[in-house]
Short mmCIF file of the C-alpha atoms (twelve columns), coordinates in Angstrom:
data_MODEL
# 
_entry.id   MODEL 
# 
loop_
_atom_site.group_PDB 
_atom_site.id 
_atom_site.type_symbol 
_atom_site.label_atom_id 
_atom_site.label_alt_id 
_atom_site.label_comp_id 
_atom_site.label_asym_id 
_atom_site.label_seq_id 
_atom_site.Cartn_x 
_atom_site.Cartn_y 
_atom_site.Cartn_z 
_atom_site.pdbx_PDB_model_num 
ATOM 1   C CA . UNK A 1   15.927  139.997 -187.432 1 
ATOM 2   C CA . UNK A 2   15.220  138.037 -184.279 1 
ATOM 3   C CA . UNK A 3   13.935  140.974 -182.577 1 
ATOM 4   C CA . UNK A 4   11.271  141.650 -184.958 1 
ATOM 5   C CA . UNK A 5   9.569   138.110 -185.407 1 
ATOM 6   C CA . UNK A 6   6.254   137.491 -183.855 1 
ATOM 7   C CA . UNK A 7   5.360   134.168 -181.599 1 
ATOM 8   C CA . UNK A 8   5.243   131.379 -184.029 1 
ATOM 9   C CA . UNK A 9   4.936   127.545 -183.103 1 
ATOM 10  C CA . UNK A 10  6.454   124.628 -185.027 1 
ATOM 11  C CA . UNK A 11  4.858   120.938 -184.401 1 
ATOM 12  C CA . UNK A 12  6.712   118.471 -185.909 1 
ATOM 13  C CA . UNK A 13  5.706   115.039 -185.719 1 
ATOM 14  C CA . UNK A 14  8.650   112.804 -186.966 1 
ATOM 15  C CA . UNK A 15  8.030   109.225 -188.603 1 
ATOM 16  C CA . UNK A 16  11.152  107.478 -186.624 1 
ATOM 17  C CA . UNK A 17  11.138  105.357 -184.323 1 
ATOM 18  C CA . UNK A 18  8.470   104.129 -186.158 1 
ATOM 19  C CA . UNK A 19  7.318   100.771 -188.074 1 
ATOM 20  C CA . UNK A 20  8.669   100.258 -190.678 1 
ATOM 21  C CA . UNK A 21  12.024  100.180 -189.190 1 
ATOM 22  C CA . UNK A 22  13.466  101.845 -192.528 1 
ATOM 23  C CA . UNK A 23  16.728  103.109 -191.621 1 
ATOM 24  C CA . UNK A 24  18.552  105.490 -193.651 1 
ATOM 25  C CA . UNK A 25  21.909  104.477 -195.021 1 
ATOM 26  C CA . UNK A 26  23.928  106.694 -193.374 1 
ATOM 27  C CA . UNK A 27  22.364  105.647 -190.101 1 
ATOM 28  C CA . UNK A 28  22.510  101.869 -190.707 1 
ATOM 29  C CA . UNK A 29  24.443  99.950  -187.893 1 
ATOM 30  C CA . UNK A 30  25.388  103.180 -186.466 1 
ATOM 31  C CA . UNK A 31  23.896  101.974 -182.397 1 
ATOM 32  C CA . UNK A 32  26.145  100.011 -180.620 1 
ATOM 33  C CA . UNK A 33  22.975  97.766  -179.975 1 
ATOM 34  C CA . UNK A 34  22.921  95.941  -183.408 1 
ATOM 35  C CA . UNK A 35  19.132  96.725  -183.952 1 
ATOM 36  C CA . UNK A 36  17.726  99.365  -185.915 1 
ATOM 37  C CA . UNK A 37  15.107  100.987 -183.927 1 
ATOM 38  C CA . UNK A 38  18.568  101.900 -182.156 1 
ATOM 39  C CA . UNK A 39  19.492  103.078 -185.233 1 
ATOM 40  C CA . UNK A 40  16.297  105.485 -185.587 1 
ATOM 41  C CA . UNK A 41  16.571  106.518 -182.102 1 
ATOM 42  C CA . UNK A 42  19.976  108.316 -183.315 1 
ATOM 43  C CA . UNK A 43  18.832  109.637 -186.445 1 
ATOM 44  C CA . UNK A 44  16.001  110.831 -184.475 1 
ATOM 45  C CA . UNK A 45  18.113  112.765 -182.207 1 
ATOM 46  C CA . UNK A 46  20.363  114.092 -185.345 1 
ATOM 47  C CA . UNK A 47  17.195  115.749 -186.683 1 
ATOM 48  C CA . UNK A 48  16.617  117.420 -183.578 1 
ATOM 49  C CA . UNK A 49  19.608  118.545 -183.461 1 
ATOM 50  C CA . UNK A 50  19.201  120.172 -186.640 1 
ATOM 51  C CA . UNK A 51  16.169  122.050 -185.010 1 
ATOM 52  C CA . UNK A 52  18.204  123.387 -182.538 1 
ATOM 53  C CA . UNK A 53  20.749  124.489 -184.686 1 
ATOM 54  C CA . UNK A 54  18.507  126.704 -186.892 1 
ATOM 55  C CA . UNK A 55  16.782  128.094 -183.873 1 
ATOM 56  C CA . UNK A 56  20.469  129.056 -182.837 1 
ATOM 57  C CA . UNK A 57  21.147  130.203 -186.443 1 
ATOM 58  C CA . UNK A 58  18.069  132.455 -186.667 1 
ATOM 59  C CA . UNK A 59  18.899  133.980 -183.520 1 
ATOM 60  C CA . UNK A 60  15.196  133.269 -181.586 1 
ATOM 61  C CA . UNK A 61  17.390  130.323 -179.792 1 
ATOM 62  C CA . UNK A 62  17.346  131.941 -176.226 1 
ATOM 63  C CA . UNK A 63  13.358  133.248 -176.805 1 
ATOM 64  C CA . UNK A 64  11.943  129.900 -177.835 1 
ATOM 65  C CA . UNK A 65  10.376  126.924 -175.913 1 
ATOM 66  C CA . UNK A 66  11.395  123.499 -177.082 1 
ATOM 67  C CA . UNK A 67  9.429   120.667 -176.149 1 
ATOM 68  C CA . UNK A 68  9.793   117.195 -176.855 1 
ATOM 69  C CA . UNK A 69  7.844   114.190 -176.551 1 
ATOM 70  C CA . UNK A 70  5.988   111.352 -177.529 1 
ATOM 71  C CA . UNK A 71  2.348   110.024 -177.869 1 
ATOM 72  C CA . UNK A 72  2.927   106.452 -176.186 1 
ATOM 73  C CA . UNK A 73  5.688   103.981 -175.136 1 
ATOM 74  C CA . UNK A 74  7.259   101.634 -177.523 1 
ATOM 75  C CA . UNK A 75  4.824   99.075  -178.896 1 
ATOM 76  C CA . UNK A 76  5.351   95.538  -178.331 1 
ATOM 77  C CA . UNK A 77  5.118   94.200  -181.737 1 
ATOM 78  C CA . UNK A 78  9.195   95.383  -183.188 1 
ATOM 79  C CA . UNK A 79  9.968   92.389  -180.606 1 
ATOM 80  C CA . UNK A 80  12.148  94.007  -178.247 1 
ATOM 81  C CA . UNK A 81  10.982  92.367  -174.846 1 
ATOM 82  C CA . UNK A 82  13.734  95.316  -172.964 1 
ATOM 83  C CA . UNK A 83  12.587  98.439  -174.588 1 
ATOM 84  C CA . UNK A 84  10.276  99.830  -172.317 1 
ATOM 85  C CA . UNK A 85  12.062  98.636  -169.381 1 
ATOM 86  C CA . UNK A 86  11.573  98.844  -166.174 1 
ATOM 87  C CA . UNK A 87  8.186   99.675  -166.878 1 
ATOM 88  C CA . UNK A 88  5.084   96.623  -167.873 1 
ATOM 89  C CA . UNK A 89  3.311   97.321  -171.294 1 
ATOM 90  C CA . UNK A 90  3.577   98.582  -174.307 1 
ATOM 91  C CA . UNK A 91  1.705   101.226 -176.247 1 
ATOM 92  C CA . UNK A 92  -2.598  100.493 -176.441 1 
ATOM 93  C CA . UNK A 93  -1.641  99.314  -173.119 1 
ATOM 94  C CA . UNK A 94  -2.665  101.634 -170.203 1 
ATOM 95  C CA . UNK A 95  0.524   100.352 -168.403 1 
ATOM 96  C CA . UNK A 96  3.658   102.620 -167.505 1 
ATOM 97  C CA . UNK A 97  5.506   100.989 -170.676 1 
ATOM 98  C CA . UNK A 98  2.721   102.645 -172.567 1 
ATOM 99  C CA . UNK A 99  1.692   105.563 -171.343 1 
ATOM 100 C CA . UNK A 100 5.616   107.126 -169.747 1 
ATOM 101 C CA . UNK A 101 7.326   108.655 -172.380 1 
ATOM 102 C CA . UNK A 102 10.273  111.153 -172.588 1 
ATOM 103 C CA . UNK A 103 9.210   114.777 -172.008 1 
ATOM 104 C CA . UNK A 104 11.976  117.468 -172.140 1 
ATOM 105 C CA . UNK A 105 11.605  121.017 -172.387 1 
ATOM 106 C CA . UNK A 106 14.321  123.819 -173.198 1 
ATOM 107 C CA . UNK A 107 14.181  127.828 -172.458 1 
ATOM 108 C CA . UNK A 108 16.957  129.705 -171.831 1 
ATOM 109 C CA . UNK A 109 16.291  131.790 -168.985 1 
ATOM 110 C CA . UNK A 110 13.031  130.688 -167.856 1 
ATOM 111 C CA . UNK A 111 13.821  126.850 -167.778 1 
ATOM 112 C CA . UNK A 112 16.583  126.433 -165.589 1 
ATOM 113 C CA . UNK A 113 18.989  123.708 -167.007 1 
ATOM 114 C CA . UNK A 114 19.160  120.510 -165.666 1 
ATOM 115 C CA . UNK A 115 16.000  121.008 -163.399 1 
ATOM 116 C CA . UNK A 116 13.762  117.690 -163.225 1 
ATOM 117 C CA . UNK A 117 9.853   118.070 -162.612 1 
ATOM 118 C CA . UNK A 118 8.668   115.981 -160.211 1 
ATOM 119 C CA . UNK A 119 5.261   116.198 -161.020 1 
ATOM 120 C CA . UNK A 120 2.894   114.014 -162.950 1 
ATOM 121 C CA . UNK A 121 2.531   115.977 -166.514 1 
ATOM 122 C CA . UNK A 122 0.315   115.419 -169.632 1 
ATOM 123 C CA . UNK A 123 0.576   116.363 -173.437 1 
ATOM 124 C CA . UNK A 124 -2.350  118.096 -172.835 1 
ATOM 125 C CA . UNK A 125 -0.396  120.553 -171.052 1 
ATOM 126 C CA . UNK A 126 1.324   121.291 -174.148 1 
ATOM 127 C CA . UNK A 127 -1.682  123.812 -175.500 1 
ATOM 128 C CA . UNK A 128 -1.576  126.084 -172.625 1 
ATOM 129 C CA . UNK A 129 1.750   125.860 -171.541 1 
ATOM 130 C CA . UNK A 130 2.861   127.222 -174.864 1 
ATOM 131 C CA . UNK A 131 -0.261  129.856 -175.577 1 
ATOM 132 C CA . UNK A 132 1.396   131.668 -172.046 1 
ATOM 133 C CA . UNK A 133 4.714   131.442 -173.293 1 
ATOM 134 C CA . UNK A 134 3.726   133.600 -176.424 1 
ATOM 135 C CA . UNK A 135 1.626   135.821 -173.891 1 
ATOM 136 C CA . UNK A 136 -1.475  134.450 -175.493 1 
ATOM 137 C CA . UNK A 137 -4.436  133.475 -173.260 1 
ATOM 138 C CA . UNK A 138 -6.733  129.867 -173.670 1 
ATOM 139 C CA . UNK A 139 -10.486 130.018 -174.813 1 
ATOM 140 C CA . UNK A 140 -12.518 130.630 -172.004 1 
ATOM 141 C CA . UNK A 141 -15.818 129.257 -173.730 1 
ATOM 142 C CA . UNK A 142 -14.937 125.182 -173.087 1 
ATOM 143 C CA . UNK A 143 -13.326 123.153 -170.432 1 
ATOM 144 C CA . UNK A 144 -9.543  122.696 -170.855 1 
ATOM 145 C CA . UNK A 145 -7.675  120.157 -169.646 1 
ATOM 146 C CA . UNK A 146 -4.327  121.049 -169.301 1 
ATOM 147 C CA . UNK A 147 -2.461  122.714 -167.138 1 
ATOM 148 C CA . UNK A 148 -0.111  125.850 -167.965 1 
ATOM 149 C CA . UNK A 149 3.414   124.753 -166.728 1 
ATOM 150 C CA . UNK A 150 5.382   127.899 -166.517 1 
ATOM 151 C CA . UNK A 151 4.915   128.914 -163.136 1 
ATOM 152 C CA . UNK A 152 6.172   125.395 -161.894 1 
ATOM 153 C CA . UNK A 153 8.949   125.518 -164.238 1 
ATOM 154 C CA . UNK A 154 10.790  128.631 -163.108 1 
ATOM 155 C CA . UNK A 155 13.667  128.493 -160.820 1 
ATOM 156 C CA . UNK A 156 11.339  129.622 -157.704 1 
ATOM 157 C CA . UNK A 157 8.239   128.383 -159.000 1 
ATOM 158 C CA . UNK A 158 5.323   127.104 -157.051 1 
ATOM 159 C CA . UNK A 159 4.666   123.518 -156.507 1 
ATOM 160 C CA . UNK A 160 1.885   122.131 -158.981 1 
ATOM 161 C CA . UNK A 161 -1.685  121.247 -157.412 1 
ATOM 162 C CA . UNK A 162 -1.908  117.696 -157.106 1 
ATOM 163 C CA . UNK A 163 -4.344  116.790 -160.278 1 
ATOM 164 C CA . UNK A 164 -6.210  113.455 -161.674 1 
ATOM 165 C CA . UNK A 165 -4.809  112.519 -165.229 1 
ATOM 166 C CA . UNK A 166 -6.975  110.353 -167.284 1 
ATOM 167 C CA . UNK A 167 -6.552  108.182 -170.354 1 
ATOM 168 C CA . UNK A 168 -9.203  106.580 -172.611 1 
ATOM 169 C CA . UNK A 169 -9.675  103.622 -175.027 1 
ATOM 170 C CA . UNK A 170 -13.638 102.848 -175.220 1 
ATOM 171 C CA . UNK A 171 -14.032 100.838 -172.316 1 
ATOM 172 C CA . UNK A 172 -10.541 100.186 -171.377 1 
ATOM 173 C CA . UNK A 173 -9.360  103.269 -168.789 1 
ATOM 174 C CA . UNK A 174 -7.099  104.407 -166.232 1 
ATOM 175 C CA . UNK A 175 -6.755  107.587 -163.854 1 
ATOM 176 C CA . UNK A 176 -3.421  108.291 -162.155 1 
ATOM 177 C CA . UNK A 177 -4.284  110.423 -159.084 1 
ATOM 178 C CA . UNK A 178 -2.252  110.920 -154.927 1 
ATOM 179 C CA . UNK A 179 0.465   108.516 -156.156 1 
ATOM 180 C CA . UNK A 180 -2.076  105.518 -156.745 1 
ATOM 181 C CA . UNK A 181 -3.141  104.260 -160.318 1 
ATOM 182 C CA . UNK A 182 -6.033  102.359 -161.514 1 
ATOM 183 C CA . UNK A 183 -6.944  100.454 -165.161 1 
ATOM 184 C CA . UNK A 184 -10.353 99.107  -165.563 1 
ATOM 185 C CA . UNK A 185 -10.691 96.575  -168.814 1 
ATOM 186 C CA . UNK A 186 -14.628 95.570  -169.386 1 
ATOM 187 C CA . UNK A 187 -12.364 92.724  -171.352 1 
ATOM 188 C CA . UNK A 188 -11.394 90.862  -169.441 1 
ATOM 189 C CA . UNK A 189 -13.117 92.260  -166.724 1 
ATOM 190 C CA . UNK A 190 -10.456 93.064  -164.429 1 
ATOM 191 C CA . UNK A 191 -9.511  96.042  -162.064 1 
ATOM 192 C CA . UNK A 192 -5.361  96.929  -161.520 1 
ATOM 193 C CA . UNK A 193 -4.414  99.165  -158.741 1 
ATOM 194 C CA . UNK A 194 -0.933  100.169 -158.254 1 
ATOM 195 C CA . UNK A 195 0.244   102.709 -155.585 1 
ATOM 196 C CA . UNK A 196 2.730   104.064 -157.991 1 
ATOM 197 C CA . UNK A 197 5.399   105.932 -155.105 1 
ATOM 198 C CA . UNK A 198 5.978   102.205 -154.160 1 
ATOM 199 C CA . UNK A 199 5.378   99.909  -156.781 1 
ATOM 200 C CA . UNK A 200 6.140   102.479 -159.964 1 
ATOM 201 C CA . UNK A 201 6.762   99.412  -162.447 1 
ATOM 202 C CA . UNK A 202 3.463   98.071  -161.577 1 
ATOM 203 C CA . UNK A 203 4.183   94.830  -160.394 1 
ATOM 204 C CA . UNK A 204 1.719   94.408  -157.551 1 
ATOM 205 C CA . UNK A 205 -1.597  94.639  -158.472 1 
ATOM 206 C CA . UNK A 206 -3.542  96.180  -154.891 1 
ATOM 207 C CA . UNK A 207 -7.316  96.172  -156.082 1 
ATOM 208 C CA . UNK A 208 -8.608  92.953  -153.769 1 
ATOM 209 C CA . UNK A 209 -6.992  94.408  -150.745 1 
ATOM 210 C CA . UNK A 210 -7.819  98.057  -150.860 1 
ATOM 211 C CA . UNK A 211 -11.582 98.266  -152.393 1 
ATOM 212 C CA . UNK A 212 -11.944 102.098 -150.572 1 
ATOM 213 C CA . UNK A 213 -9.182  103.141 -153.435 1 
ATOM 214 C CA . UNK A 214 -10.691 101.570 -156.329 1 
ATOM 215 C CA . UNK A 215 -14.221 102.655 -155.425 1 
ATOM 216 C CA . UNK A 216 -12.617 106.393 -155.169 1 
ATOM 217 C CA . UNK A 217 -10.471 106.220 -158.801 1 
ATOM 218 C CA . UNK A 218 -13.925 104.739 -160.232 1 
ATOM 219 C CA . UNK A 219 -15.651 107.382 -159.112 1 
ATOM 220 C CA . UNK A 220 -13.589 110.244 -160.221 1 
ATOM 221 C CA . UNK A 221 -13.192 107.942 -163.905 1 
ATOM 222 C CA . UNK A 222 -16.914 108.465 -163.776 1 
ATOM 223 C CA . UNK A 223 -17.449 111.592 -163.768 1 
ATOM 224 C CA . UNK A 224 -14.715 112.313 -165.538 1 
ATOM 225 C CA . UNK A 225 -16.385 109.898 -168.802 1 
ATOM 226 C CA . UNK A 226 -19.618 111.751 -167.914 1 
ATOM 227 C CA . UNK A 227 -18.325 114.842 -169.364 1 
ATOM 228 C CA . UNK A 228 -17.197 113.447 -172.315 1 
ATOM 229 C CA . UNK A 229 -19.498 113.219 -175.870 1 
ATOM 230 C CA . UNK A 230 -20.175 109.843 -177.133 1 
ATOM 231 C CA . UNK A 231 -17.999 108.665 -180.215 1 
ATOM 232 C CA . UNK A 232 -19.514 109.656 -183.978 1 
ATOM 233 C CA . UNK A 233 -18.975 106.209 -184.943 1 
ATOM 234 C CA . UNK A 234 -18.096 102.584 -183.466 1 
ATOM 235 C CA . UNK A 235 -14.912 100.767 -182.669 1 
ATOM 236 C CA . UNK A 236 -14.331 98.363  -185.481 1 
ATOM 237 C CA . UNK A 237 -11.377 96.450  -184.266 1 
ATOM 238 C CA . UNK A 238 -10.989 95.005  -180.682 1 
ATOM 239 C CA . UNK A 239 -7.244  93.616  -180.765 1 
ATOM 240 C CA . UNK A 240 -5.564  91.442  -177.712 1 
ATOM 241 C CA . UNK A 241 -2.243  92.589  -176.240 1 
ATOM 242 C CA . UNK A 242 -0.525  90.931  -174.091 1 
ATOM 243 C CA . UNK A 243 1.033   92.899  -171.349 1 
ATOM 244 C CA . UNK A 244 4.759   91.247  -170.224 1 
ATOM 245 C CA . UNK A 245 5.226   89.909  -174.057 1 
ATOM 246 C CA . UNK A 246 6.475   91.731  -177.171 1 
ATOM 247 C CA . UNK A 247 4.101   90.328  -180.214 1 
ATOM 248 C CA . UNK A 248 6.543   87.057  -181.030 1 
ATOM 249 C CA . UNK A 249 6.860   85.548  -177.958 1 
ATOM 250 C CA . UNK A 250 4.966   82.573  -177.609 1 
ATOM 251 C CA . UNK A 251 1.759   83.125  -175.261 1 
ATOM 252 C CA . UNK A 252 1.043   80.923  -171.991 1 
ATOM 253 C CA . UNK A 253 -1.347  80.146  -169.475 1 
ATOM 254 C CA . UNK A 254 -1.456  82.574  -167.098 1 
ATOM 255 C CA . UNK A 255 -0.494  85.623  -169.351 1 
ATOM 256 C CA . UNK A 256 -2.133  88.949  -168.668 1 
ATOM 257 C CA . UNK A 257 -3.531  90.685  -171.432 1 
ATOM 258 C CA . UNK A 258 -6.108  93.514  -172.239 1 
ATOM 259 C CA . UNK A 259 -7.795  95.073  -175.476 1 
ATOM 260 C CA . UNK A 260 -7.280  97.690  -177.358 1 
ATOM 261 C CA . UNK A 261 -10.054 99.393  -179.123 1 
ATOM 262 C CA . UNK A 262 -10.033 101.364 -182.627 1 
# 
């Protein structure tokens, strides 16, 4: 009986979209786009559907948090230049076409339907977002991260503190913080701000004309790295991406690019 199951918590990490495109035959040519990571996409959303269906069947539908998401944007080597659009990059970029990704959540009750949250969120939120919802509490012996949602969620919740978010690859980095962005690549050298409430597909790159901003994002990426250990071992592969072109598209002078790290 629903009423006498205990908290439980289901990840599930599905293989599509994913390279290889392998589509199922009952999903081939299914997307009206002629392209099979369109194809995925749907049989994607069929398997989530058949989630929901045995939450709904097993009668914990209306007491369980759903989340959905992804680790990164779509990568730029299936060659489909539109896929991220309007956003620049591609996942190992620190670019919006990298790093935005869908992020739904579903509660009956405590979620109200249709609501859209404003604020910048993380998957690191995930952990204590859904220790709360099982009336669990976080270890209070390390630093964490995230941020429980639930009391921004609700239909009179509070607004969320305005908070850095951070991402890491070696030396490539970016901090999102007051609406303005910055990546720093050691290669190539190069600093990008964006002021992301203006310029949110990162078009306009700001760091020569507002120096104050990138000294203040360095300096909160600083101490941010500072409390992070050292990696066990070293990267092994340093691979060039190019930023505004999926992996066939022929590259030209002028092209921005960065590295990722692995």
């Amino acid at each position: 009986r629903a009423a006498d199951r205990k908290p439980f918590f289901l990840y599930l990490p599905l293989t599509s979209p994913h390279t290889p495109l392998a589509v199922n035959a009952e999903w081939k040519g299914k997307s009206s786009l002629n392209s099979d990571y369109a194809d995925l996409v749907m049989e994607t959303d069929a398997v989530i559907g058949r989630v929901l269906d045995a939450l709904q069947i097993a009668g914990v539908a209306e007491n369980t948090i759903v989340i959905f998401t992804s680790d990164n944007g779509a990568p730029g080597y299936i060659g489909l230049p539109e896929v991220n659009q309007p956003f620049r990059g591609w996942k190992l970029t620190q670019f919006e076409g990298g790093l935005r990704v869908p992020y739904m959540a579903k509660w009956p009750g405590r979620i109200p339907a249709g609501s859209h949250y404003a604020a910048p969120m993380s998957n690191i939120d995930i952990l204590p977002t859904v220790v709360a919802a099982a009336g669990g509490s976080v270890p209070t012996d390390r630093v964490m991260d995230g941020v429980n949602l639930l009391p921004y969620l609700a239909a009179d919740g509070k607004r969320q503190p305005e908070r850095p978010l951070f991402w890491r690859d070696g030396p490539y980095r970016a901090v999102q913080n007051q609406g303005w962005k910055l990546i720093v690549s050691e290669s190539p050298k190069k600093d990008w701000l964006f002021n992301l409430n203006q310029d949110p597909t990162e078009k306009t790159n700001l760091a020569a004309q507002n120096p104050q901003e990138v000294a203040r994002l360095r300096a909160l990426l600083q101490a941010h790295n500072a409390e992070i250990p050292a990696p066990l071992w070293p990267s092994f592969l340093k691979l060039p991406v190019a930023i505004d072109k999926t992996l066939d598209q022929k590259e030209s002078a002028g092209d921005e690019y960065t590295y990722w790290f692995n």
